[in-house]
Backbone as ProteinMPNN parsed JSONL, in Angstrom:
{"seq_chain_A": "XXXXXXXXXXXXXXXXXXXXXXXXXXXXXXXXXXXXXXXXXXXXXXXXXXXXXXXXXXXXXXXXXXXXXXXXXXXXXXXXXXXXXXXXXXXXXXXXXXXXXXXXXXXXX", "coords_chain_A": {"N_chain_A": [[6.966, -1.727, -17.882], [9.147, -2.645, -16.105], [8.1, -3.226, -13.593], [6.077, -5.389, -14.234], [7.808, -7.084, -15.071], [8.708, -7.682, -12.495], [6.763, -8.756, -11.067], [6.625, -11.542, -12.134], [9.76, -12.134, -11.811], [9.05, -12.561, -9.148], [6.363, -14.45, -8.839], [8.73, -16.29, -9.797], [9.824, -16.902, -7.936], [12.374, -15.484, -7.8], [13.44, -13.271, -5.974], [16.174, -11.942, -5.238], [16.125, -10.874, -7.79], [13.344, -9.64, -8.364], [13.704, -7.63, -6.278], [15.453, -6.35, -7.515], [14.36, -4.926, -9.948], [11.919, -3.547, -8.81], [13.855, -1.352, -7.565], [14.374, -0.346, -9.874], [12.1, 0.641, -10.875], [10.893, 2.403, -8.586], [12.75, 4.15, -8.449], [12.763, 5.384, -11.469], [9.957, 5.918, -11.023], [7.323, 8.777, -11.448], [5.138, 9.525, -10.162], [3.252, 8.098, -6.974], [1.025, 6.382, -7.702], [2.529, 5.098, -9.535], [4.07, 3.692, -8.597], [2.869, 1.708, -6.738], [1.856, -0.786, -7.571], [4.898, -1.803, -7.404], [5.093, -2.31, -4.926], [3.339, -3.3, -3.988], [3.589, -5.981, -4.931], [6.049, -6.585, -3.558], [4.654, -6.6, -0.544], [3.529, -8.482, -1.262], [5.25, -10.674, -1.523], [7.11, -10.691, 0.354], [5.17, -11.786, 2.101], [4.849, -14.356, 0.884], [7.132, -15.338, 1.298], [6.914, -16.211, 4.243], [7.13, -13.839, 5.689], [5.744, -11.672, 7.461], [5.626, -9.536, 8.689], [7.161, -8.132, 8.025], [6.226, -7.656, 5.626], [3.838, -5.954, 6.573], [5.149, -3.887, 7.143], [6.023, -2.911, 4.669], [3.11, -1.967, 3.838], [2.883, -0.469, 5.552], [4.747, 1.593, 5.256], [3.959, 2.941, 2.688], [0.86, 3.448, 2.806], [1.52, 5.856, 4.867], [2.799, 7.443, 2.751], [0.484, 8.011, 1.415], [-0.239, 10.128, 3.194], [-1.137, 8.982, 5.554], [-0.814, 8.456, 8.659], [0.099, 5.817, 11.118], [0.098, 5.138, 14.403], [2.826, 4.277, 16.429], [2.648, 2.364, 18.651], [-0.415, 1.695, 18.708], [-3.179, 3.067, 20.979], [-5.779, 2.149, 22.972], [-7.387, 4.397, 23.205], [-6.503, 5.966, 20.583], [-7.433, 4.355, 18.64], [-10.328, 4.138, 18.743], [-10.785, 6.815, 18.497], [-9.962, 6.731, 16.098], [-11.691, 5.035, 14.892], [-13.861, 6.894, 15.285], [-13.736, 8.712, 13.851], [-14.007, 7.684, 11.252], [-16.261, 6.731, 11.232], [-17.807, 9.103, 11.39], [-17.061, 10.528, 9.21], [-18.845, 8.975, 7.214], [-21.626, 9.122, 8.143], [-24.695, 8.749, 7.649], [-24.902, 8.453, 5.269], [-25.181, 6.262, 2.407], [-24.562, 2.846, 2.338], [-24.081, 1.775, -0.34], [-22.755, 4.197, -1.215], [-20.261, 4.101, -1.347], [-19.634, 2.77, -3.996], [-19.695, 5.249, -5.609], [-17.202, 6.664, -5.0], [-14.488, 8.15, -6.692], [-11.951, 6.757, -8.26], [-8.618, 7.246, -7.756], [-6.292, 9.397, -9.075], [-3.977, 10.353, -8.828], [-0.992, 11.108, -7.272], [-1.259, 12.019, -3.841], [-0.325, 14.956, -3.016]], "CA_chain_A": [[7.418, -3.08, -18.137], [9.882, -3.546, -15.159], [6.823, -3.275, -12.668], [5.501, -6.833, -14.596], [8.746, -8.106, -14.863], [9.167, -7.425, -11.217], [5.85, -9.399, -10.744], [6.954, -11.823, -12.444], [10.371, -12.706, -10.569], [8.551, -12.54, -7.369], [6.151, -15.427, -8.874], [8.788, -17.322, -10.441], [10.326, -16.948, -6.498], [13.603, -15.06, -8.159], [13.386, -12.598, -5.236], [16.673, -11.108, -5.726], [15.491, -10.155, -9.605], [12.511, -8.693, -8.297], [14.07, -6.455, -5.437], [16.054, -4.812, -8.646], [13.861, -4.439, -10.97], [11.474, -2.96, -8.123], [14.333, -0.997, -7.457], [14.583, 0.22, -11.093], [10.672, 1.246, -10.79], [10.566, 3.094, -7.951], [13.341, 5.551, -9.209], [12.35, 6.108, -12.576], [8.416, 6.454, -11.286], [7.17, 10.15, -11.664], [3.918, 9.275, -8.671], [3.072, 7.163, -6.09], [0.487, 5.641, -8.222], [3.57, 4.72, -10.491], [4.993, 2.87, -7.592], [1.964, 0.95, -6.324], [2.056, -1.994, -8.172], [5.594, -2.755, -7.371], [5.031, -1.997, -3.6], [1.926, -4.366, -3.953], [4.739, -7.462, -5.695], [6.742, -6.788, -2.53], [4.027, -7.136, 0.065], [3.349, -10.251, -1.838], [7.163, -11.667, -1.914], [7.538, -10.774, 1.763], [3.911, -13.204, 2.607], [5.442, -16.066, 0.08], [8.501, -15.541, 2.11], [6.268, -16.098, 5.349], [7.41, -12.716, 7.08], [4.358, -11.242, 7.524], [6.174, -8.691, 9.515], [8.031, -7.633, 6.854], [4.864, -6.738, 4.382], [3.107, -4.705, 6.929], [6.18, -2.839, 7.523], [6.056, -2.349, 3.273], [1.811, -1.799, 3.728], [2.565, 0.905, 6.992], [5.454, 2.764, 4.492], [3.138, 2.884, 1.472], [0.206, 4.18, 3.437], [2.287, 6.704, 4.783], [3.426, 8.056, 1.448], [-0.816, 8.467, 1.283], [-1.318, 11.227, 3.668], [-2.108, 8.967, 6.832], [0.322, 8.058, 9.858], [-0.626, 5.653, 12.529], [1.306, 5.277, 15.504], [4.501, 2.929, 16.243], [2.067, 1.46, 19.298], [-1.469, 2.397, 18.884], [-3.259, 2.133, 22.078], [-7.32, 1.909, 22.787], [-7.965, 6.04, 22.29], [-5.964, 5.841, 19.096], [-8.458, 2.944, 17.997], [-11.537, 4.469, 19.348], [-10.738, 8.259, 17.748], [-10.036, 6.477, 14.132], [-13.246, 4.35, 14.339], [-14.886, 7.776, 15.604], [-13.444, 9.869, 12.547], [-14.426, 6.525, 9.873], [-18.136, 6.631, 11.344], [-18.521, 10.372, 11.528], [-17.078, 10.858, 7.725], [-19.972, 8.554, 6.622], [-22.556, 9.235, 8.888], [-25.723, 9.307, 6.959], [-24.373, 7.655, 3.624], [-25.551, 4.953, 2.284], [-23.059, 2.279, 1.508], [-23.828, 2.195, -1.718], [-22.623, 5.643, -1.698], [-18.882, 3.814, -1.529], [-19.555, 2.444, -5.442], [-19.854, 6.52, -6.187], [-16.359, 7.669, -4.521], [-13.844, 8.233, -7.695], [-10.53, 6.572, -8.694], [-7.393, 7.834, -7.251], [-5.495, 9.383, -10.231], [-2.706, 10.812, -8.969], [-0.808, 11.522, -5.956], [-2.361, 12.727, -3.228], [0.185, 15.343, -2.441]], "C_chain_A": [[8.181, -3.655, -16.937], [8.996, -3.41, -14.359], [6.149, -4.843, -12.792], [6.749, -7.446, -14.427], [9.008, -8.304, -13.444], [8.124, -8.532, -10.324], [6.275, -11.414, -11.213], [8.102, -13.283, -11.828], [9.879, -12.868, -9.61], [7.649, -13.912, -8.033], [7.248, -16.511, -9.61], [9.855, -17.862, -8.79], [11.872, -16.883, -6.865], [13.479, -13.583, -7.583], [14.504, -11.586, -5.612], [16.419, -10.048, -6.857], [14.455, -9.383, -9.407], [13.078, -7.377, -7.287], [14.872, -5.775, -6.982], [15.907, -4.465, -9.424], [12.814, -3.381, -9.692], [12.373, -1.677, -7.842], [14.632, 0.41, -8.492], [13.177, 1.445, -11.09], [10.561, 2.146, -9.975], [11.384, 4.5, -8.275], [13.584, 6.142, -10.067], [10.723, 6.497, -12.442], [8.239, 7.783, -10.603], [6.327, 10.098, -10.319], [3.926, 8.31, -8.027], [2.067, 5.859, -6.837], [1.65, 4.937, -9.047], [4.156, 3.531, -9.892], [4.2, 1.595, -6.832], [2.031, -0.298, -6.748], [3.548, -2.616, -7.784], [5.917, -2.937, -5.541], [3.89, -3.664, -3.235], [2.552, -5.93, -4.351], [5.659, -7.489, -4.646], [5.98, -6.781, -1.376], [3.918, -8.502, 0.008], [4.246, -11.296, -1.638], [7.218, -11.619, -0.454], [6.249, -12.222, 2.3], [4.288, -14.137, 1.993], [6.583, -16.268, 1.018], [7.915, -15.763, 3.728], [6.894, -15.106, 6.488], [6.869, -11.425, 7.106], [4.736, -9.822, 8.146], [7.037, -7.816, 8.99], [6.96, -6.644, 6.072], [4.112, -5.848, 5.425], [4.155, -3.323, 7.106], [5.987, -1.824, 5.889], [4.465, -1.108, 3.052], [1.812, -0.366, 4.76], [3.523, 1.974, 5.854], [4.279, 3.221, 3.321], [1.654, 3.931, 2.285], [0.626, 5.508, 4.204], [2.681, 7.832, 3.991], [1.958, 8.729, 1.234], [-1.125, 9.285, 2.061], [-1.264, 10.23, 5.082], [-0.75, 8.005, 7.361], [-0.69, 6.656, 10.686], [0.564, 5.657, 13.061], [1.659, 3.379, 15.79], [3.311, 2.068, 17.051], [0.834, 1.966, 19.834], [-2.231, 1.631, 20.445], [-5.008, 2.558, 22.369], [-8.006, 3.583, 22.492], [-7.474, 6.03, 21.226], [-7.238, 4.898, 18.324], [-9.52, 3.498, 18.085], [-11.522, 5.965, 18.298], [-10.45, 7.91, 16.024], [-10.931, 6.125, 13.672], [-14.02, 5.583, 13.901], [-15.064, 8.441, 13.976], [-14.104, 8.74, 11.321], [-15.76, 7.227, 9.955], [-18.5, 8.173, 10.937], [-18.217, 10.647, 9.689], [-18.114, 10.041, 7.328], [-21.106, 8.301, 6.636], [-24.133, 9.624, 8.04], [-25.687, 8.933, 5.468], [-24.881, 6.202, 3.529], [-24.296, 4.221, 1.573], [-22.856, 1.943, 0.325], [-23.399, 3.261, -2.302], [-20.727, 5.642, -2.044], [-18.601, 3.869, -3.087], [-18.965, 3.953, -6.194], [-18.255, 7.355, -5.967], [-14.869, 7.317, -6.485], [-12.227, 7.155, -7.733], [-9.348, 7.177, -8.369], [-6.755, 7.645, -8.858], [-4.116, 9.998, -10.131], [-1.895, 11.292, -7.327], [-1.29, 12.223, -4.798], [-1.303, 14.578, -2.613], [0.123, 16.648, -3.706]], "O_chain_A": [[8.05, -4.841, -16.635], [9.714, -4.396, -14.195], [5.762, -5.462, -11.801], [6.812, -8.373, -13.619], [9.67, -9.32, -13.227], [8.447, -9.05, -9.255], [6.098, -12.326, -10.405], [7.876, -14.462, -11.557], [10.551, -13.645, -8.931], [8.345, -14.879, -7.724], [6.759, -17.565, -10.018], [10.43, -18.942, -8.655], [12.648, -17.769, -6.506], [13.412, -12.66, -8.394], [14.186, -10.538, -6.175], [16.488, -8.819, -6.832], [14.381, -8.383, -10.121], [12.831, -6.218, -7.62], [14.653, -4.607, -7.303], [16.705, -3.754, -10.033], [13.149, -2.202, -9.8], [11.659, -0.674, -7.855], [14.935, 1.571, -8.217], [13.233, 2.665, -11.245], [10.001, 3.102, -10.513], [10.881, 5.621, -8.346], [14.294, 7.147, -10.066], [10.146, 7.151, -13.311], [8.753, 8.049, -9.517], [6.845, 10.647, -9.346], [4.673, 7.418, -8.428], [2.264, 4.663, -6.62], [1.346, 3.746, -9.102], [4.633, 2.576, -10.505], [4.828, 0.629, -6.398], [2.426, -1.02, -5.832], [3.608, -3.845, -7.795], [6.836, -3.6, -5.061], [3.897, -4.624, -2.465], [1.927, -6.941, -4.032], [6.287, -8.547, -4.66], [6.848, -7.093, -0.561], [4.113, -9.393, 0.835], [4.035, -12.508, -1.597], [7.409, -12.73, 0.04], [6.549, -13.33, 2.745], [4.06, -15.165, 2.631], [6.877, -17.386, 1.44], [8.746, -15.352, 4.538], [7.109, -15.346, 7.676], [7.411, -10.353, 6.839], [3.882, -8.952, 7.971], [7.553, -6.855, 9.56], [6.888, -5.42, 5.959], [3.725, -4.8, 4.907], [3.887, -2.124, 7.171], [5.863, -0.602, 5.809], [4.459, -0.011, 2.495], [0.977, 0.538, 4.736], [3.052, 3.085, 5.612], [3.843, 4.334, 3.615], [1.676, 5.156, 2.17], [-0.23, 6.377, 4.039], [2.87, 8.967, 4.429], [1.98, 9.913, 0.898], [-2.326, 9.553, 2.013], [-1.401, 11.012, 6.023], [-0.014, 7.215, 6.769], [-1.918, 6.623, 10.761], [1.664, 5.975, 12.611], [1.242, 2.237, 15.597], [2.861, 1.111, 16.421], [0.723, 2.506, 20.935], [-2.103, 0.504, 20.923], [-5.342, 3.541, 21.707], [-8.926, 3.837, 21.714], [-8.437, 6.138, 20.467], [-7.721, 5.258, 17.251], [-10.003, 3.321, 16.966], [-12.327, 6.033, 17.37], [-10.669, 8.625, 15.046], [-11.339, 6.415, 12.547], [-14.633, 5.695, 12.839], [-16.04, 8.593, 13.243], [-14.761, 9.294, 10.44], [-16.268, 8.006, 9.148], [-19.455, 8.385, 10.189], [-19.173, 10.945, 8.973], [-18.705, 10.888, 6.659], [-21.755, 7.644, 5.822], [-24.522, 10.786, 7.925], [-26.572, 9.23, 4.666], [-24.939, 5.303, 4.368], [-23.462, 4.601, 0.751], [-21.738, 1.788, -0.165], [-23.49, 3.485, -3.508], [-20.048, 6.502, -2.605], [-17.748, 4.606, -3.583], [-18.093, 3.968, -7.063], [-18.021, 8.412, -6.553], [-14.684, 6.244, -7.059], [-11.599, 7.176, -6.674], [-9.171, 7.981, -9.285], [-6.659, 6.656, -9.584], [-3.309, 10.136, -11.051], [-2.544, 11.808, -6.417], [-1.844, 13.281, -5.095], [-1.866, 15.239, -1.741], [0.736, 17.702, -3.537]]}, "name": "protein", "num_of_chains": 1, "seq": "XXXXXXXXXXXXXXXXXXXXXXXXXXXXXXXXXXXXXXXXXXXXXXXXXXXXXXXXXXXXXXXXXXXXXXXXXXXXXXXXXXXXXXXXXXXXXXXXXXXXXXXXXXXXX"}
């Protein structure tokens, strides 16, 4: 419930109210999936708040929490060795083979 209500404040643009119900959510949720949704209402609140710079900062922690780093200042081998690793994991797949990959149910950790 405080995850919607949290959605909620952030559209009724009662920012404070959502940082502490978000607040509430993140340290009573058991997984990361638990936490997603109010991570996803503060991306959102930071782009209404036009500081775009803000939500990737929320979008780089969050990804993070998933298993995968990038770096503070990626630079053209960093870019080139992530494409490489994308292409080579799906090398031979058809992209309809995306429809087939499962549901994330639970932390990846």
């Amino acid at each position: 419930m405080h995850d919607l209500a949290a959605e909620v404040a952030y559209l009724g643009g009662d920012f404070t109210q959502m940082e502490e119900l978000i607040g509430i959510v993140l340290k009573q949720a058991n997984t990361l999936l638990d936490k997603v949704k109010v991570y996803e209402v503060k991306i959102q609140a930071w782009i209404a708040q036009n500081q775009p710079v803000e939500a990737v900062k929320v979008v780089l922690n969050v990804v993070e929490l998933l298993g995968i780093k990038f770096p503070n200042k990626p630079t053209t081998p960093h870019i080139l060795l992530s494409f490489l690793e994308t292409k080579a994991a799906y090398l031979g797949k058809p992209i309809e083979s995306l429809y087939d990959i499962s549901e994330m149910t639970s932390d990846p950790k």
